[in-house]
N, C-alpha and C positions, 0 to 999 in steps of 0.2 A: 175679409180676415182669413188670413193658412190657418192650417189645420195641421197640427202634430200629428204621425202617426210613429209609433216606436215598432224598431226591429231589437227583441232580444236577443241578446248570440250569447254563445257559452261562458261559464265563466258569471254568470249574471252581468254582462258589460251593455251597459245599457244607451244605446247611440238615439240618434232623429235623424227622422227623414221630413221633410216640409211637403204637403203638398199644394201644389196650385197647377193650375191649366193650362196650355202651351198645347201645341203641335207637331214641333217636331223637337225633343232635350235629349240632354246627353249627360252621362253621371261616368266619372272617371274613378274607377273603386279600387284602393289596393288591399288585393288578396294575400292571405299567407298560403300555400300549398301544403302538400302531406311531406312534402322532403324537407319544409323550413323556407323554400324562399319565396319571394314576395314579386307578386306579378300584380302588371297593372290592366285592370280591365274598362272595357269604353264598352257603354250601354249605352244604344242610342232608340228612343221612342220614337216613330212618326205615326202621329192618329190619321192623317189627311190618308198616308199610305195603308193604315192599319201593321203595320211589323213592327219588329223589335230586334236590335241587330245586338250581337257582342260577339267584342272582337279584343282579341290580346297574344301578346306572342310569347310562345315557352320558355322555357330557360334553356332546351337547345335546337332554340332559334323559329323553331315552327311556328306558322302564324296562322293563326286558327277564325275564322268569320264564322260564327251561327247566325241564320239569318231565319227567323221564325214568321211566317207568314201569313196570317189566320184568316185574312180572306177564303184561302183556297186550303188550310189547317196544313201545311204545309213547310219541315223545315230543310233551310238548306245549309249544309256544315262545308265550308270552301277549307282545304288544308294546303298551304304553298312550306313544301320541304325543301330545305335548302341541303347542294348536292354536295357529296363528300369528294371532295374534288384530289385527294390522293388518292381515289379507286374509282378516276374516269370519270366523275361529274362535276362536269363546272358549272351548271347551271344549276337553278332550283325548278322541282315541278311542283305543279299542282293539282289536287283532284279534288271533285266534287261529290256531296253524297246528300240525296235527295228521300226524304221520306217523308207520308203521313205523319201527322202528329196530332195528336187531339188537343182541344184549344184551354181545357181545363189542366195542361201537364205545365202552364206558366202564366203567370199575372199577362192580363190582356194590355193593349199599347192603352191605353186609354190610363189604367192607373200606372203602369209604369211612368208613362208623362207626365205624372205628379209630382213624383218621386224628387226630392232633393235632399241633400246630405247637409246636415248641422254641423259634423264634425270630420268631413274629403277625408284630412290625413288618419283615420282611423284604421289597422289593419282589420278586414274583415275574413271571419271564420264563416262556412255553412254550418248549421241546425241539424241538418239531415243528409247523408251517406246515403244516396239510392244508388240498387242496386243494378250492376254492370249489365250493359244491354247490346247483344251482338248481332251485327243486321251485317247477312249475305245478298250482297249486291249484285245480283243476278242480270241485272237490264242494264243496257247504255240508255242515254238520255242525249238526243238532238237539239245542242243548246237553242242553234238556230230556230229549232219547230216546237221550244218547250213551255211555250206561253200557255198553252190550257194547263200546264200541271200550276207552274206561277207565273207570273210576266216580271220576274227578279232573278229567273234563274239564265237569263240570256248575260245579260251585263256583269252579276255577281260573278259568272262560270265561263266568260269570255275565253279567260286562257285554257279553258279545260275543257273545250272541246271534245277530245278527246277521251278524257278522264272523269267524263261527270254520269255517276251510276244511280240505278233506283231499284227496286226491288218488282216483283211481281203481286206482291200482296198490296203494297201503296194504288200501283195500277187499280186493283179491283175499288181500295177504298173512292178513289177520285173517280172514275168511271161510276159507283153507283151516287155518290154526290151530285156529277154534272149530269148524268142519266144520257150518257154517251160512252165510247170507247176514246183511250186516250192514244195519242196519235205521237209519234217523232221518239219512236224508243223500239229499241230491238234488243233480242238475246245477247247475252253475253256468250262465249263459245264456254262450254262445260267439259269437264274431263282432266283439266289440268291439276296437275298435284300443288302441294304448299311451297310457297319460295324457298324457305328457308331448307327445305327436302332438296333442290332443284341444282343439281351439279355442274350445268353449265349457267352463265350468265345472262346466255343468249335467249334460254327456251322462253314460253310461254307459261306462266303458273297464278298460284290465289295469292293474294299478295294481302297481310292483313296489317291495319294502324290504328291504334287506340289513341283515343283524343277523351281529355277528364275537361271537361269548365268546372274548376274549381269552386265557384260558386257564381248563382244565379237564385233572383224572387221565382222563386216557383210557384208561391201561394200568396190568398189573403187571410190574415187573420179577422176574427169577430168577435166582438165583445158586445154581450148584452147592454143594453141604459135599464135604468129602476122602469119604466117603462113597459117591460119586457121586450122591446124592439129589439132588434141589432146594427152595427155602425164596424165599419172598418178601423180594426184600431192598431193595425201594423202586417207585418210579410213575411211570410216564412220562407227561409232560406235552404238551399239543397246544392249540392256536388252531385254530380254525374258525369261517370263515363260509357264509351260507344266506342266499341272494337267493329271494326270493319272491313269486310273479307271482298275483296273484289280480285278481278281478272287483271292481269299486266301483260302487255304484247313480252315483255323480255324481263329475266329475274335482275338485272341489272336496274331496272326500277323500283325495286324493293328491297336495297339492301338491309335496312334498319331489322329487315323479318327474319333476323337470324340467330 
């Protein structure tokens, strides 16, 4: 037999979600955003893997992968910008940004895999506004040698070789987790000023991009039974965003920072 579980959202709009068992699902959710428009988001559960992936593309154009990975509490945010191609960019890039994350900051893959939608075409609102979180990206990451951090950041971060940044403080977390030093990562070069500061095109400087997921299960809800027991009886939802300061060989990489 499924199991109802109810997500309230504002408004007292009162939706379901189905749960039942599976290994690897996927929930296609449309979002309304803080500007009014409506994006479409792809959650995908793999239990076998342990992660939890979402991905959607913005309304100018950006296309954003979080990839949450609890084995190692580990998440990865892939961002691929597409280039402004009357000020010299024809192509799109991409960057990487790899942090610690604690495994209680979103529903684990296991009940996300539950998860199913009674009502797809519903727009969906977040619950909760958490507040803006700004991680200076201080380390490069060797996608090639970056298996002890995840073994998803070689393939997800393929094109961003180059471009895929971690922090010094994540280091320390995962280093006293695995009870080793973490290996395939080096300084960023420090000293450069902010892009948008940056008078020629050419220089080197901090290049910063904020990225919102407009909404994402963050939580589980729990309701008592007469019993006094407790039982899962729906998800609490949240919006978050993550400004992101990292290093750029040249301010021409960073035009949006101005």
């Amino acid at each position: 037999m499924f199991k109802i579980i109810n997500l309230l959202l504002p408004c007292t709009l009162l939706t379901s979600f189905v749960l039942i068992a599976n290994v690897n699902t996927q929930l296609l959710i449309n979002v309304k955003n803080q500007g009014g428009d409506v994006l479409q988001e792809t959650i995908t559960a793999n239990t076998s893997e342990d992660t939890v992936t979402l991905e959607f593309q913005g309304s100018d154009g950006t296309l954003i992968t979080q990839l949450i990975d609890f084995t190692t509490e580990t998440q990865i945010l892939k961002a691929l910008v597409l280039g402004e191609e009357e000020r010299g960019q024809s192509q799109y890039q991409v960057m990487c940004f790899v942090c610690h994350v604690g495994k209680d900051e979103f529903i684990s893959s296991d009940a996300m895999s539950k998860l199913r939608q009674k009502n797809p075409g519903t727009l969906r609102v977040p619950e909760t506004e958490k507040k803006k979180e700004r991680f200076d990206m201080d380390m490069w990451v060797e996608t090639g040698r970056s298996s002890q951090i995840s073994r998803h950041i070689g393939g997800l971060c393929a094109e961003a070789s180059d471009a895929t940044y971690t922090r010094r403080a994540d280091l320390v977390a995962w280093s006293r987790a695995q009870g080793r030093a973490i290996e395939g990562v080096r300084p960023t070069p420090s000293g450069a000023g902010r892009c948008r500061e940056a008078k020629s095109p050419w220089v080197p400087c901090v290049c910063h991009l904020e990225t919102c997921i407009a909404w994402y299960p963050c939580a589980l809800k729990y309701c008592r039974a007469k019993d006094g027991s407790s039982y899962r009886c729906g998800i609490r939802t949240c919006r978050k965003c993550h400004l992101y300061a990292y290093h750029v060989r040249q301010k021409q990489l960073c035009l949006w920072d101005e």
